[in-house]
PDB file as gemmi writes it, atoms N, CA and C in Angstrom:
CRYST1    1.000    1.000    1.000  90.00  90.00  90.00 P 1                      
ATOM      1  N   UNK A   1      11.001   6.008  -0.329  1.00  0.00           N  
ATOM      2  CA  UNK A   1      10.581   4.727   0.259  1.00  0.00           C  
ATOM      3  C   UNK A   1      10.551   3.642  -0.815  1.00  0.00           C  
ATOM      4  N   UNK A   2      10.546   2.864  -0.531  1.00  0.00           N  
ATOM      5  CA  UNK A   2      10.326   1.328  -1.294  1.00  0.00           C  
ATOM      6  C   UNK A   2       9.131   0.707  -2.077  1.00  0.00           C  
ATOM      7  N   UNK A   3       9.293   0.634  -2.857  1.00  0.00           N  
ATOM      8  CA  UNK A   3       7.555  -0.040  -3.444  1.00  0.00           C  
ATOM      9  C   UNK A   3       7.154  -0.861  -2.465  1.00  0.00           C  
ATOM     10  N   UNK A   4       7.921  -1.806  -2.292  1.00  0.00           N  
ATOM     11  CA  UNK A   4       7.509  -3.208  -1.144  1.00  0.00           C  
ATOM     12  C   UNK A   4       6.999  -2.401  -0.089  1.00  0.00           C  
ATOM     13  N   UNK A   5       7.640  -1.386   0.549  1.00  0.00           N  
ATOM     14  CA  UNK A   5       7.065  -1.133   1.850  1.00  0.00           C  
ATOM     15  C   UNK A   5       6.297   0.021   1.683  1.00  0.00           C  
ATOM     16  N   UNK A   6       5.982   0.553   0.368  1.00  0.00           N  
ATOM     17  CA  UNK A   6       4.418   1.066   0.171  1.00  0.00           C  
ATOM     18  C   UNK A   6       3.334   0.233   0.318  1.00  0.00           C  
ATOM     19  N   UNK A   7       3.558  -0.840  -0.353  1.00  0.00           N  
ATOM     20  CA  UNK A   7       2.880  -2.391  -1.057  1.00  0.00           C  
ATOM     21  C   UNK A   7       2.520  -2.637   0.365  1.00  0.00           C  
ATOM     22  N   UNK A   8       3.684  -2.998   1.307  1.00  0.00           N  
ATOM     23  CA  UNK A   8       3.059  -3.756   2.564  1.00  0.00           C  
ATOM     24  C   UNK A   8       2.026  -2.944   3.640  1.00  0.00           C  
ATOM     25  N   UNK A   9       2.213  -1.452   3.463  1.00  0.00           N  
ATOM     26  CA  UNK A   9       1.818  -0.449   4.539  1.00  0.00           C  
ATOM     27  C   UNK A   9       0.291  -0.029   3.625  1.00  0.00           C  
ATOM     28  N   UNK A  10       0.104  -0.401   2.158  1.00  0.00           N  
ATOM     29  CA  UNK A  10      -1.289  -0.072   1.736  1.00  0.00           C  
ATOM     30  C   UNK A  10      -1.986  -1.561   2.643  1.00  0.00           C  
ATOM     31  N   UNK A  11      -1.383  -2.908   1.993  1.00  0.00           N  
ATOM     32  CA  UNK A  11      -2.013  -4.004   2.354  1.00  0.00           C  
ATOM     33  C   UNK A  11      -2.580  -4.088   3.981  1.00  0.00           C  
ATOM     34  N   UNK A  12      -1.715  -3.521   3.805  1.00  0.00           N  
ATOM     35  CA  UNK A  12      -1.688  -3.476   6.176  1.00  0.00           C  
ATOM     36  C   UNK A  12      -2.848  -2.865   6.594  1.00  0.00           C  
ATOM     37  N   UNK A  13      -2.938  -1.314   5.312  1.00  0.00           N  
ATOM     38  CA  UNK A  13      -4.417   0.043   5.864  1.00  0.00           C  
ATOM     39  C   UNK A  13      -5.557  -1.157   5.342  1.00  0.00           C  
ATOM     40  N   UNK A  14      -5.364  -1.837   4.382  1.00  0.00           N  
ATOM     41  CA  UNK A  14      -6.623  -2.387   3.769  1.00  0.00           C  
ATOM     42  C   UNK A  14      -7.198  -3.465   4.736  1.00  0.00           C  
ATOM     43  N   UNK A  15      -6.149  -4.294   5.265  1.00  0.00           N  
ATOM     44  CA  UNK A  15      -6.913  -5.777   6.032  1.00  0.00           C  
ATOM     45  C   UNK A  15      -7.246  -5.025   7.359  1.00  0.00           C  
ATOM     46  N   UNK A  16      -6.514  -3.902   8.384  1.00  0.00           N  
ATOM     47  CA  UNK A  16      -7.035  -3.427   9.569  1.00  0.00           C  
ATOM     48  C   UNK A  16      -8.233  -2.667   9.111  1.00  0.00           C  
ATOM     49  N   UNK A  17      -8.375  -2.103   8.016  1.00  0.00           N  
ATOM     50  CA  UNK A  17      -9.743  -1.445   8.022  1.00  0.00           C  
ATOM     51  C   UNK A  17     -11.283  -2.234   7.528  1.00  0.00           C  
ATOM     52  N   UNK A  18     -10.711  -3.733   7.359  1.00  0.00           N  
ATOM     53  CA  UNK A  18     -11.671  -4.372   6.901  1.00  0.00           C  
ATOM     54  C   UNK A  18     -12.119  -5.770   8.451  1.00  0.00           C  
ATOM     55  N   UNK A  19     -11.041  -5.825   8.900  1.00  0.00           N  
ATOM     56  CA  UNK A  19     -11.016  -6.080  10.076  1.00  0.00           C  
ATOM     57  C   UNK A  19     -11.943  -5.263  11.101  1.00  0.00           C  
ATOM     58  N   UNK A  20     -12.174  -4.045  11.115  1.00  0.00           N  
ATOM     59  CA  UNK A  20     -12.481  -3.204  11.850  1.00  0.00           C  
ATOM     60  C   UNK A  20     -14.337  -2.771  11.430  1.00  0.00           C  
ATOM     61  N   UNK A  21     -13.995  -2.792  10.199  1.00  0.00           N  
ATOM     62  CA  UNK A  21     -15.597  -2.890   9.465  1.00  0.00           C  
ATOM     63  C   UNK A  21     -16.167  -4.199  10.307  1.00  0.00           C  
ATOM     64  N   UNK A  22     -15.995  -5.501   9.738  1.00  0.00           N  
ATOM     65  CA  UNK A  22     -16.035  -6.965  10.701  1.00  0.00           C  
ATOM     66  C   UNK A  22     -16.306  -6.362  11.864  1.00  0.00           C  
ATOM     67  N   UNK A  23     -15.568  -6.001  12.830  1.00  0.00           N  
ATOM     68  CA  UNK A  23     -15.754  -6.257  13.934  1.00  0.00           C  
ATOM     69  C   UNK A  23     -17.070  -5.064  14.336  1.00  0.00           C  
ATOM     70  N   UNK A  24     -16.863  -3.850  13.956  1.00  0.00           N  
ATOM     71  CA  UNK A  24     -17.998  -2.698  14.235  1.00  0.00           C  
ATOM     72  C   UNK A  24     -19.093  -3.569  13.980  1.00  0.00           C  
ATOM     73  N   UNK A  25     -19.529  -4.013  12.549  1.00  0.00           N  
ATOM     74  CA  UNK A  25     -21.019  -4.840  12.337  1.00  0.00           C  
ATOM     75  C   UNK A  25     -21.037  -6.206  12.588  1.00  0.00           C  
ATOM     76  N   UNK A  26     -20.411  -6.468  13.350  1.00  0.00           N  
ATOM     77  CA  UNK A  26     -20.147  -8.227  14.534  1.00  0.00           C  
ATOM     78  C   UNK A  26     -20.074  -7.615  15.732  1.00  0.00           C  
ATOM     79  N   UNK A  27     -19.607  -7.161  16.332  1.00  0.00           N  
ATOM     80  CA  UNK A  27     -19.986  -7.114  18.010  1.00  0.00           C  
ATOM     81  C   UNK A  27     -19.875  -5.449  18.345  1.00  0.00           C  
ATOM     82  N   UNK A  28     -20.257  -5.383  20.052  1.00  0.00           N  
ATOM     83  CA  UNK A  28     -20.028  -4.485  20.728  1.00  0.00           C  
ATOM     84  C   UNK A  28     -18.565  -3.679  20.462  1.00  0.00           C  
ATOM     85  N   UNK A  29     -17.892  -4.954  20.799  1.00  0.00           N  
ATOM     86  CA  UNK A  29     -16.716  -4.489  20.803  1.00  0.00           C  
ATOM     87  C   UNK A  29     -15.907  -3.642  20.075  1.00  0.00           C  
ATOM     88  N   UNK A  30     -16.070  -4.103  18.930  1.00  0.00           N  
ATOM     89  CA  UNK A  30     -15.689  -3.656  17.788  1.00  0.00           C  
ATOM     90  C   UNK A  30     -16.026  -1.873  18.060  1.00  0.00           C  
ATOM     91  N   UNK A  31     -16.692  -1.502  18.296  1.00  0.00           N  
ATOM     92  CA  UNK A  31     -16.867   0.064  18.476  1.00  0.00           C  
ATOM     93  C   UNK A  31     -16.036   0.312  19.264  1.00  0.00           C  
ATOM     94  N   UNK A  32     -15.312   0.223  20.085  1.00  0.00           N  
ATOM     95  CA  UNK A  32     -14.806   0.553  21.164  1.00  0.00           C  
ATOM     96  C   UNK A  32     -12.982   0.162  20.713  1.00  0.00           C  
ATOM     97  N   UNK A  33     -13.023  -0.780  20.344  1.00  0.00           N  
ATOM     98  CA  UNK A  33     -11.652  -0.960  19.060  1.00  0.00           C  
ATOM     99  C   UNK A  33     -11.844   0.115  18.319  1.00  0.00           C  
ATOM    100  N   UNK A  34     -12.338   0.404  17.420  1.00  0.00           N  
ATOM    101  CA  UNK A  34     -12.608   1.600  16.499  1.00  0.00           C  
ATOM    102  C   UNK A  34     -12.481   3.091  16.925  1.00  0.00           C  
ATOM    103  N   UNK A  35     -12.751   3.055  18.658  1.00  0.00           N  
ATOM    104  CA  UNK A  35     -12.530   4.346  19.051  1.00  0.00           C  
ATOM    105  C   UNK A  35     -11.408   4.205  19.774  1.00  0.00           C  
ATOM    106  N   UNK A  36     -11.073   3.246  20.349  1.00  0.00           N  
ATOM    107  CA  UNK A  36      -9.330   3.457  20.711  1.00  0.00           C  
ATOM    108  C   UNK A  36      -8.485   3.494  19.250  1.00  0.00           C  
ATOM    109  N   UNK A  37      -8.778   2.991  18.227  1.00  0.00           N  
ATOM    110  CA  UNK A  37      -7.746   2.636  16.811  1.00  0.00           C  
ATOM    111  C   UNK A  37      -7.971   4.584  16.538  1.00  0.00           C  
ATOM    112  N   UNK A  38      -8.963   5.316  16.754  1.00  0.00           N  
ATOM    113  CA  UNK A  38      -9.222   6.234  16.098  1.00  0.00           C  
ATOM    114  C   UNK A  38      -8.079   7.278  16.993  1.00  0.00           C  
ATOM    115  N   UNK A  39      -7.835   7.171  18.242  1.00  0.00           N  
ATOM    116  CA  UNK A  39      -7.248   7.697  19.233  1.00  0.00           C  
ATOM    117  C   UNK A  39      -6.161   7.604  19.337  1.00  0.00           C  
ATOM    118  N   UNK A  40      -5.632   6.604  18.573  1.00  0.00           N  
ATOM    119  CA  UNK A  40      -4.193   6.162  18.062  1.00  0.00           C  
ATOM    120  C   UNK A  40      -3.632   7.133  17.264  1.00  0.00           C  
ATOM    121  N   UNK A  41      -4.718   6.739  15.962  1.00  0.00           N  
ATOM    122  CA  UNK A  41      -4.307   7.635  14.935  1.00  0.00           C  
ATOM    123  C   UNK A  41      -4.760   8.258  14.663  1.00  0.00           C  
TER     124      UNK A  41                                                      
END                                                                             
C-alpha cells in the first residue's frame, strides 16, 4: 500500500473516532451512532 493512503486511512480512524467521542459525551445520539459504527465494523 501507499504511505499516502496509510496517512489518509490513519487520519480518517483518528477524526471518526474523535468525532464519535464528541458525539457519545454531547448527546443521546451519539450512543446509538457508536452502536451502529460498532456493527459496521
Amino acid at each position: 500500500m501507499n504511505a499516502r493512503l496509510v496517512r489518509r486511512a490513519v487520519i480518517g480512524a483518528v477524526l471518526l473516532a474523535g468525532i464519535a467521542v464528541l458525539a457519545v459525551y454531547g448527546t443521546h445520539a451519539g450512543t446509538i451512532l457508536g452502536r451502529i459504527g460498532l456493527r459496521i465494523f
